[in-house]
C-alpha positions in Angstrom: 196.7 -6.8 253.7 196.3 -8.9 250.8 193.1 -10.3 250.2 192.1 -14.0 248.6 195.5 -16.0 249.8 195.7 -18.6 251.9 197.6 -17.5 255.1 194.9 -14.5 255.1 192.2 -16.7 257.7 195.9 -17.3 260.3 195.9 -13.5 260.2 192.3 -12.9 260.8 192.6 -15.8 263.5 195.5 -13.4 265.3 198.5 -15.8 264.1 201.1 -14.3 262.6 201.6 -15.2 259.1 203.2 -14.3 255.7 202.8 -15.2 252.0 204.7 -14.9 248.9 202.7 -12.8 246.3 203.6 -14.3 243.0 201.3 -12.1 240.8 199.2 -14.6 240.2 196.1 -12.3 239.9 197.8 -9.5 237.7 196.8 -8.7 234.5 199.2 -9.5 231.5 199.9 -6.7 229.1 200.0 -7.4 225.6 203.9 -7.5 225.5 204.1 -9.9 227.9 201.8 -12.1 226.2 204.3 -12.0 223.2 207.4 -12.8 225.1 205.6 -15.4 227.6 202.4 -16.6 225.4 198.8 -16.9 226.8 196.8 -14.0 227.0 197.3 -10.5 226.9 194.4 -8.6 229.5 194.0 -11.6 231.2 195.0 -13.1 234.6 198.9 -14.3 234.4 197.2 -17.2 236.0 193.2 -17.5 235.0 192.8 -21.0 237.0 193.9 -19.1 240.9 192.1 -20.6 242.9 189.3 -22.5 240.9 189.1 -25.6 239.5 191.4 -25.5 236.3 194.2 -25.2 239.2 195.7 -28.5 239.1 199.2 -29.9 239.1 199.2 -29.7 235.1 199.3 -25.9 235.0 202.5 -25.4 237.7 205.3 -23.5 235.9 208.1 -25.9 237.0 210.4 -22.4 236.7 208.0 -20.4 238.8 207.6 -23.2 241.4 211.9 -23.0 241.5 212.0 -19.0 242.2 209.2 -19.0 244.9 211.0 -22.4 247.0 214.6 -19.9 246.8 212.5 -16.9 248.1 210.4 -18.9 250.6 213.7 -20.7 251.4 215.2 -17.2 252.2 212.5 -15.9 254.0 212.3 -19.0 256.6 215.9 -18.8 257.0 215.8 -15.0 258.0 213.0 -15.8 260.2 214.3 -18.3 261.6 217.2 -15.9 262.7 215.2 -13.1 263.7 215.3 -12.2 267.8 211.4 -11.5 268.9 210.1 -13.2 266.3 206.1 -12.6 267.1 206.9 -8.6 267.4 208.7 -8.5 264.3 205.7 -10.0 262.6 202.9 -7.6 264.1 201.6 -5.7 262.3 203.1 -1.9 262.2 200.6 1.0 263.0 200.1 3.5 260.1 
């Protein structure tokens, strides 16, 4: 399960729930930091979840590729027969 998002307290509470993981958290190598800018072995986003996360630092691009995949997701959802026991959790 992943850790620190927002959906993750619905889980815990037994509803089923989803996320998109946008990387936020990962650490930028130095190459990206030349093609992209900011900082290389640092967070691609350092404000997550504190208070430098504010409407002023939303990639307007990023914002446009996670809406397509969420829109995708809720439309094969929303087609999915049984929804609640496709979104159990599998056994290992």
């Amino acid at each position: 399960m992943v850790a620190g998002s927002d959906f993750v307290p619905f889980i815990e509470g037994g509803i089923p729930s989803c996320g998109l993981a946008t990387g936020a958290g990962s650490i930028k190598s130095a190459e990206e930091r030349t093609k992209y800018g900011g900082l290389a072995n640092a967070a691609y986003d350092p404000c997550y979840h504190i208070m430098c996360d504010s409407l002023e630092n939303i990639s307007r691009e990023g914002l446009d590729y996670a809406a397509n995949a969420a829109a995708s997701v809720i439309k094969t959802l929303a087609a999915t027969p049984n929804l609640r026991d496709f979104l159990k959790p599998k056994a290992n």
